[in-house]
N, C-alpha and C positions, 0 to 999 in steps of 0.2 A: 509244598512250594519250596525251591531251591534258593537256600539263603544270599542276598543279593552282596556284592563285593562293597563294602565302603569305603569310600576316599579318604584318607586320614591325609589332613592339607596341613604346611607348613608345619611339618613335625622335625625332629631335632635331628641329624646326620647318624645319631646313634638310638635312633626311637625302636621301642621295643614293639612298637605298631609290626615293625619291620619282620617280627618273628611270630605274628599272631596270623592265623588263615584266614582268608575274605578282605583282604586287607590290598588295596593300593595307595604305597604312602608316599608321599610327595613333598621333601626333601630341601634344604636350601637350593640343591644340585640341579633335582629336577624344576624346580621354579614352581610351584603352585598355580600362580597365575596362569599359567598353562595348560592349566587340564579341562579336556573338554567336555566334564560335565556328563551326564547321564546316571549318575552313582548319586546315594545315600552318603552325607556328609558325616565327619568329624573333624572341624578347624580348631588349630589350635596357633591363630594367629600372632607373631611380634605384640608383647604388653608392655618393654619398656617406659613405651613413647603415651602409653593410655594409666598406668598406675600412680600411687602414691606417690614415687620417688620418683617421677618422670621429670622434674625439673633435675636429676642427676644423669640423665641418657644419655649418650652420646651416639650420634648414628649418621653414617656419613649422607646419607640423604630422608631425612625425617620426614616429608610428605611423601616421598614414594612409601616409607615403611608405615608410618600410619593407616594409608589406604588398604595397606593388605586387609587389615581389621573387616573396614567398611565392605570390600570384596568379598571376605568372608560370609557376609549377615547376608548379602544381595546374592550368593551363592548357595547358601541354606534356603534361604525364602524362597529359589524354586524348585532344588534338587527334594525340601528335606535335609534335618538331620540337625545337629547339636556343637554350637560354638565356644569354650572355655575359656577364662580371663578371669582375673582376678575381682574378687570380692567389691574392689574402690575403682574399679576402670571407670574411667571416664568417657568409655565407647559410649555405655548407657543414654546421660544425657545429652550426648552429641548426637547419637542418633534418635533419641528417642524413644527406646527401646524401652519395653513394659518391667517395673520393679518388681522384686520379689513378690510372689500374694497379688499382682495386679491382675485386670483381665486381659485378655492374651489382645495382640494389634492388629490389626488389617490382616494380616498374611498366617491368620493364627500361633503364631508366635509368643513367648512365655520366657518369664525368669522365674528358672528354680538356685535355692540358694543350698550349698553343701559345704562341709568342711574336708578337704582331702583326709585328717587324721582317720576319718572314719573308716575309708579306703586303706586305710596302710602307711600313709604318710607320717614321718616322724616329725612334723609342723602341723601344727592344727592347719594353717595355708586355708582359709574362708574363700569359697568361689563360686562365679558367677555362671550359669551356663542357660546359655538363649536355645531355645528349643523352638522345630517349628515340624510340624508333620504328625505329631501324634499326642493327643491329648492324656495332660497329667495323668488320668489316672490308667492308664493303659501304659505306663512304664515299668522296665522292670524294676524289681524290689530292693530299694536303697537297703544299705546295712544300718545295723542299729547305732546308733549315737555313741561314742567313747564316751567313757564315764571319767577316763583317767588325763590330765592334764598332759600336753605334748613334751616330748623329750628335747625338742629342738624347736627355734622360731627360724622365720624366712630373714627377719631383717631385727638388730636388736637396736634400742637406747640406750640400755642398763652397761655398764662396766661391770667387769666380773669382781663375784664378789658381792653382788646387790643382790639379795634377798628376791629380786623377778630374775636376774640374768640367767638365760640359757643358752646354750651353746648353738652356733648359726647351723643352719646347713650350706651345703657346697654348694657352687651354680648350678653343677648337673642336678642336683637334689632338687632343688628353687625349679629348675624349667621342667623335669622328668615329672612324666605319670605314675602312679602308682599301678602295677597291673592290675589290680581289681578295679578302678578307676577305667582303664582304657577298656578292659573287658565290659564294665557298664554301659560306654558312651560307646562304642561298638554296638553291639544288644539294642540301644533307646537311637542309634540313625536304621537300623536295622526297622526296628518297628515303625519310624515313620514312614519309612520308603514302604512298608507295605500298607500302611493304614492310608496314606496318599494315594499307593494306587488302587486302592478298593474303593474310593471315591470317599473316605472318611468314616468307613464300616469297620468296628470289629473283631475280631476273627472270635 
C-alpha cells in the first residue's frame, strides 16, 4: 500500500516538514484553516495563548488564535493523526481531552506523554501529544529515555551562576521539531490513516 501524503498544519514558515516527502505543510502563508481535508494529520497548533506563561502572550487577535488549537483536535478526530503542545497546555482541560495513562474518549483518542530531549532536543521541552486513529500499541517505536540531563531549558528562573541555571534556547529552537520527532509523528498519522481505514485492523 502507497504511503498516504500527511498534512503537517500550522507549521513554522521555515519547517523542516517542508524538506521531508509525503509531506503537505501548511504554513502561516497558506492558512491551515483552509485545507480541505482528506489526509492523515500532524497539527502543530499556536501554544502561546494555551502554556505556562500565557498570561505573557501577546497576539493581536487571541480568540481567533486560540481556536486554531480547538480546530486542530475537531480535524484529527475525523481525518486521523497526531496534535503536539506543550506538556501544561491548558487545551487539555478546556477541551477535555483524556490525561496521560487515561482511557482513550469518544472518538478513540489518547494522550501520550514524551520528552523532546529524547528525540534530539537540547531542552528536556516535556510534551503533550493527542493521538486519535491508531491504538498505543501499534505505534511506532519511541527512543529510549536520556539518561543525561539537558543542556539547555525552554524558559529559565535561575540567574546565571545558580547551581540549576542553563543556558535558554532560541525561539526557533522553543517552536522547531526535532527531525526524529517530525519523522515519528509523520510514521504515528501515517499509521492512523491506515488502521482508520481498515476499519481498526492491524496490518
Amino acid at each position: 500500500m502507497q504511503k498516504p501524503t500527511v498534512a503537517v498544519l500550522f507549521a513554522r514558515a521555515d519547517s523542516l516538514y517542508k524538506k521531508l516527502p509525503g509531506t503537505d505543510v501548511w504554513d502561516e502563508e497558506r492558512n491551515a484553516t483552509k485545507w480541505p481535508g482528506g489526509a492523515p494529520i500532524v497539527a502543530h497548533p499556536p501554544c502561546r495563548l494555551w502554556g505556562r506563561l500565557r498570561h505573557r502572550a501577546r497576539a493581536s487577535n487571541p480568540q481567533d488564535e486560540r481556536m486554531l488549537a480547538i480546530q486542530a483536535v475537531n480535524m484529527i478526530r475525523i481525518y486521523g493523526g497526531v496534535l503536539e503542545h506543550p506538556e501544561n497546555s491548558t487545551l487539555w482541560p478546556e477541551l477535555g481531552l483524556p490525561e496521560p495513562g487515561h482511557k482513550p474518549d469518544e472518538y478513540d483518542g489518547y494522550t501520550l506523554q514524551i520528552k523532546q530531549q529524547d528525540f534530539g532536543h537540547r531542552a528536556e521541552k516535556p510534551t503533550r501529544l493527542y493521538i486519535v486513529g491508531c491504538p498505543e500499541e501499534f505505534l511506532p517505536v519511541l527512543p529510549p529515555a536520556s539518561t543525561e540531563p539537558a543542556t539547555h531549558v525552554i524558559n529559565t528562573s535561575f540567574r546565571k551562576g545558580h547551581p540549576k541555571w542553563r543556558p535558554e534556547c532560541t525561539k526557533a529552537e522553543r517552536e522547531a521539531t526535532p527531525a526524529a520527532l517530525a519523522e515519528w509523528l509523520l510514521e504515528t498519522a501515517r499509521r492512523c490513516w491506515a488502521y482508520k481505514s481498515r476499519g481498526g485492523a492491524a496490518s
